[in-house]
C-alpha positions, 0 to 999 in steps of 0.5 A: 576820375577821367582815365585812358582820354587824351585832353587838350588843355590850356594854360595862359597861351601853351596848350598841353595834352593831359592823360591819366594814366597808370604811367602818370600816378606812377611818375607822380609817386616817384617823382613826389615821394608821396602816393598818389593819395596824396595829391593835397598841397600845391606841389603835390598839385604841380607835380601831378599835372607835370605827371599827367602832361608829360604822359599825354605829350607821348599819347599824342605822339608830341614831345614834351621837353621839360624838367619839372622846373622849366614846366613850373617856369611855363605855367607860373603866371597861370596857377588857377588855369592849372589848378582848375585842369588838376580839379577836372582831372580828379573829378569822377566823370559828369562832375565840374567844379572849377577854382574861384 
């Protein structure tokens, strides 16, 4: 998995920064219910991404002023752009697998 580096992503026409962090897994355990292990179904998937950005927005020093909802809002037209950030998070580094 990618830690401790700050991407720039982007999703339809918004640009995110995304960080994996202690801070990210912890959010996404709270705001989920879930461990971090399990990051499997499309909420999971959603919540872990909203997680990540909202820990790079504050790495970069940027606000980031969404409700996991109005994040949702954002990003819904462009799932698979999203759903290919989540895989590349999750890949160990070197690896690329990309959804579609």
């Amino acid at each position: 998995m990618k830690q401790l580096k700050t991407y720039k992503v982007r999703v339809g026409d918004k640009d995110f920064y995304v960080r994996f962090t202690t801070r990210a897994m912890i959010a996404y355990e709270e705001l989920s219910g879930k461990s971090i292990s399990d990051v499997g179904d499309v909420q999971s998937q959603m919540m872990f991404f909203y997680c990540t950005a909202k820990a790079g927005a504050k790495s970069e020093g940027k606000e980031f002023g969404y409700t996991f909802e109005e994040f949702l809002d954002a990003i819904d037209d462009h799932y698979m752009d999203a759903a290919n950030v989540i895989i590349d998070l999750l890949q160990p580094d070197g690896e690329k697998k990309k959804v579609m």
